[in-house]
N, C-alpha and C positions, 0 to 999 in steps of 0.2 A: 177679572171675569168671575161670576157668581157662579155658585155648584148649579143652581138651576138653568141658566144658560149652558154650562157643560154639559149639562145631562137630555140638555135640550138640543144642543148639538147632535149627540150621540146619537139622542135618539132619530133626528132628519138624518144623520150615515148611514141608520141602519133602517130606517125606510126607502131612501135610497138604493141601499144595494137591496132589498126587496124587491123595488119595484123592476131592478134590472135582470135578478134573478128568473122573475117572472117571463119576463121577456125573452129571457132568453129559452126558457124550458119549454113555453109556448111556440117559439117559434120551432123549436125539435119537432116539438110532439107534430106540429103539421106537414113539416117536410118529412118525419117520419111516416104517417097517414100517406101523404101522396108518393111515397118512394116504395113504399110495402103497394100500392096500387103498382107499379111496373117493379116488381121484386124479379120476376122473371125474367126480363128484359134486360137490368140488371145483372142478376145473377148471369146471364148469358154472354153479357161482357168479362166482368170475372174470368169465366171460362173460358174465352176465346184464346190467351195463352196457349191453353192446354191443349183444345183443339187445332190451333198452327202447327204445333209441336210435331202431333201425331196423323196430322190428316193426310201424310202420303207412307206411312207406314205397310198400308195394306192393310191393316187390322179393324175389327169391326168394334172401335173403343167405345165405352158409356162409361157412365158415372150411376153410382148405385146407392140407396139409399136400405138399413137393413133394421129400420126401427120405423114403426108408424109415422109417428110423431117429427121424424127427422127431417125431411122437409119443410115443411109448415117452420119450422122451427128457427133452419139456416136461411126461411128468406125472412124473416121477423131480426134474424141476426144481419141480415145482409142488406135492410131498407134500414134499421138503426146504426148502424155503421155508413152509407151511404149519406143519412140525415146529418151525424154528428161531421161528417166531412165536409159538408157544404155549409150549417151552423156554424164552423168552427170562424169564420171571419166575422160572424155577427156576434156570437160571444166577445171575442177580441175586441171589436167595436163597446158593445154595454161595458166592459171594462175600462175601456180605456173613456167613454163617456161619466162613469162615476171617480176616477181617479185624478183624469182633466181640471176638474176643477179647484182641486188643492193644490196642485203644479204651478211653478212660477213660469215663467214667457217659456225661458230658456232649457228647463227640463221639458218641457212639453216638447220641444226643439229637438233634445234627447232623445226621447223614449218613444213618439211616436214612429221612425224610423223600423223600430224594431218590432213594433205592432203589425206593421205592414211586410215585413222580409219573414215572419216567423210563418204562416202560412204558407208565402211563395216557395220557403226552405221544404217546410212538411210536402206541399202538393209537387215539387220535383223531387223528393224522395220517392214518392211513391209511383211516380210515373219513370225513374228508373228502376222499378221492380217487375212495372207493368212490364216496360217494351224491352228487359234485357236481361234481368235478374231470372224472372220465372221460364222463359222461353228456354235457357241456357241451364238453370235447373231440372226444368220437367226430362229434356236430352240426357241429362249426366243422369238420371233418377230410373229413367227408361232402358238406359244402355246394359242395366244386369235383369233386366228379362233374359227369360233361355227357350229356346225352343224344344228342349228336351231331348236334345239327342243327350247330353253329358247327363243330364240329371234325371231320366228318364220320364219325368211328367215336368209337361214345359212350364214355368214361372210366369206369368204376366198378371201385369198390372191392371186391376178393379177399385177404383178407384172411390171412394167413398163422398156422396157431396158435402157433409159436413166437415170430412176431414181436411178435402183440397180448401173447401170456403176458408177453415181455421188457418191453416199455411199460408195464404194469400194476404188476408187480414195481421197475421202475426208478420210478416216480412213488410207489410204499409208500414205497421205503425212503427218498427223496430226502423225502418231506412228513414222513415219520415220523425220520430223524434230526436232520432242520431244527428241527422241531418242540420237539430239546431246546434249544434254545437259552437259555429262562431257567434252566435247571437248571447249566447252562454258566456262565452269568455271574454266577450266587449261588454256585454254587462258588468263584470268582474273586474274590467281593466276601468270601467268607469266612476268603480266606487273603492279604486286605491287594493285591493287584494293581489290581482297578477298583473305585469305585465310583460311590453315583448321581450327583454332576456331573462326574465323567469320561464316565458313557455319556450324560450330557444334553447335553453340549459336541460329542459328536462325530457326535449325532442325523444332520447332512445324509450324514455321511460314510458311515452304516451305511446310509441309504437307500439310496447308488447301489451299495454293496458288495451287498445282500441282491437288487436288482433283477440284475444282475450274476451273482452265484449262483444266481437261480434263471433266468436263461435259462442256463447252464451244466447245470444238473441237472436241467432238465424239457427234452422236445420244442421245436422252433422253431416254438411257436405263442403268440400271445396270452393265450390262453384258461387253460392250463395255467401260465405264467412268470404274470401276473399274480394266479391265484388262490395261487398259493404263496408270493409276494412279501406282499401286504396281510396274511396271518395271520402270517407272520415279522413285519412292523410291528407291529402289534398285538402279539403277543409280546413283543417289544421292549420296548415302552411297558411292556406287564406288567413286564417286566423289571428296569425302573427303578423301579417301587413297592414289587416284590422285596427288589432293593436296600438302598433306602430303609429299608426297614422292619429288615434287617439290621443297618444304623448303628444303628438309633435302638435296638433289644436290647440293641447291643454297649454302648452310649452308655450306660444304664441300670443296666447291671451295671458299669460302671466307677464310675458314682456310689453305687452300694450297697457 
């Protein structure tokens, strides 16, 4: 092959992922425009945790905002976050539409599996933060309010909307990229790096690594590091049957 047909290659690759790029940033930007048109609405779901939480306390709660700008601001954060959420499987797609075509039958066989399960992993991460994680934090977060008899002016919680938005948002991505982990390490098992008695032997070692990472990526509370920790183990375990089940394909076709 000629340096000008290389070069000519390269250059339709790189029109290519162009034209994907494009696609894909335009399709943001609109779901971004129409998700900032119900930001409110939105952001009112967000919230809803917080209001289950506290709506028989007795207490007349709000959420407060102590900079002009602050509002305006977290729903521009909270329609861009919303957009890149529902984006996220059409990116997926432009990718795997510009990578499709240089794959033979059988990796396409491969890899498209995991195209599909890396989303479904992120969006049940974050819907156990929604219905379990925050409901179960906001209580444990709540429970050292004082009414002031010990500390003579009572403690309660005023709660900031830029700040709950940021926690909510930090606790998605943090459950929702944790959450690929087996997807992680079937990649790894399928390009010969780990496999299942490599991650069986090194079990004690992932437990204090995963306890570890997630007091690093969640709030300094129990409630939150421990619920993110046990479904990373669990994963884990999934992990290694993942694995497993890898060899024994590969094992298979080597015998045929």
């Amino acid at each position: 092959m000629s340096n000008d047909e290389n070069q000519s290659g390269f250059v339709s690759h790189l029109t290519e992922l162009r034209k994907r790029l494009i696609h894909s940033f335009v399709f943001l930007i609109i779901f971004f425009i129409i998700c900032y048109i119900f930001a409110e609405h939105i952001y009112g779901f967000l919230v809803d945790p917080f209001a289950k939480a506290v709506q028989d306390d007795g207490s007349n709660r709000r959420l407060i905002f102590t900079a002009l700008q602050e509002t305006f601001l977290t729903y521009i954060k909270v329609s861009f976050f919303t957009a890149f959420f529902v984006t996220c499987p059409f990116i997926l797609i432009q990718i795997w539409k510009f990578i499709a075509p240089g794959l033979y039958k059988h990796e396409k066989t491969a890899i498209f599996p995991y195209l599909v399960l890396t989303p479904i992993l992120f969006f049940l991460g974050g819907m156990l933060v929604y219905y379990l994680i925050m409901p179960l934090a906001i209580k444990f977060f709540l429970s050292f309010e004082s009414s002031g008899m010990t500390t003579n002016l009572p403690i309660q919680l005023e709660a900031k909307v830029n700040e709950y938005l940021s926690l909510v948002m930090k606790l998605i991505f943090a459950f929702g990229i944790s959450f690929q982990l087996p997807i992680v390490l079937s990649l790894l098992a399928r390009i010969g790096v780990v496999d299942s008695q490599f991650l069986k032997d090194r079990r004690k070692y992932v437990v204090v690594i995963i306890f570890a990472s997630a007091a690093l990526l969640t709030p300094p509370d129990p409630i939150t590091q421990i619920g993110l920790a046990i479904p990373l183990l669990i994963l884990y375990e999934l992990s290694i049957f993942s694995v497993k089940f890898i060899e024994n394909k590969n094992l298979e076709k080597k015998d045929a």
